[in-house]
C-alpha positions as CSV (number, residue, x, y, z in Angstrom):
1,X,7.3,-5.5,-33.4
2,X,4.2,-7.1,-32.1
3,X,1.2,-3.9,-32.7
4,X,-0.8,-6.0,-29.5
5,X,2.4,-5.7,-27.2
6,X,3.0,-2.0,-28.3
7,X,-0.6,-0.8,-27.5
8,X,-0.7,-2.5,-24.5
9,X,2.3,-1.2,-23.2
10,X,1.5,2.1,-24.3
11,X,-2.2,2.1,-23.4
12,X,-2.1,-0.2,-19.9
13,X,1.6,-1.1,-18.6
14,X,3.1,2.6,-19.0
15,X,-0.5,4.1,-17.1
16,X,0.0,1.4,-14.3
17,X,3.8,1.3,-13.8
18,X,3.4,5.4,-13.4
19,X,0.3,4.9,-10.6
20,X,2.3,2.0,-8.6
21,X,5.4,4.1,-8.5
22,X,6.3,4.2,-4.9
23,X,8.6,6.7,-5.4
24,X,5.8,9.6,-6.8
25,X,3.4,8.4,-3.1
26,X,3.2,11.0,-0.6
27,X,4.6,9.3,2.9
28,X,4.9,5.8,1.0
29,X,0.9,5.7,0.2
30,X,-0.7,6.3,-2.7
31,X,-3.6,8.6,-3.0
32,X,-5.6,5.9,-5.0
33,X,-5.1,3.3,-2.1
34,X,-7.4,5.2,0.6
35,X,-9.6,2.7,1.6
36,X,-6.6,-0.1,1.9
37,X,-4.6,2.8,4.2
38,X,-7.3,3.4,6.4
39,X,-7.7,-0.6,7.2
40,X,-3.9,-1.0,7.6
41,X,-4.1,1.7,10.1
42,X,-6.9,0.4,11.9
43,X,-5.3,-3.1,11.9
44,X,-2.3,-1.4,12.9
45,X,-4.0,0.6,16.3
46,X,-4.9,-3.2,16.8
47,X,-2.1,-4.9,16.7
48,X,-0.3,-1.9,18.9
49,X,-3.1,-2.3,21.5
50,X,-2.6,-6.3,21.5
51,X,0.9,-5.7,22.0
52,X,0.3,-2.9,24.6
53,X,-1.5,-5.8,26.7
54,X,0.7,-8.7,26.6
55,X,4.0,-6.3,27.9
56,X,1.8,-5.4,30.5
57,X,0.5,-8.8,31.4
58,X,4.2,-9.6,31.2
59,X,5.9,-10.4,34.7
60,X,8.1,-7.4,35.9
């Protein structure tokens, strides 16, 4: 086997595979991603708000 491969598998792709796993996130969102969360919400409160205001611009 290739020694290179084998420590980085063991040393960087087995550490990142076990942080990206969706499946260990509490409500679908890793802890690490914080700062990423927090922007998707706000863009999210945004979008909701945009929305909010063309259905009420809408004719009835």
């Amino acid at each position: 086997e290739n020694t290179e491969w084998v420590d980085w598998h063991a040393g960087v792709l087995v550490k990142r595979n076990a942080m990206e796993n969706i499946h260990n996130w509490a409500c679908g969102w890793s802890c690490l991603s914080q700062p990423t969360s927090r922007l998707l919400e706000n863009h999210m409160k945004k979008a909701h708000l945009l929305l909010a205001e063309l259905i009420s611009s809408l004719p009835h």
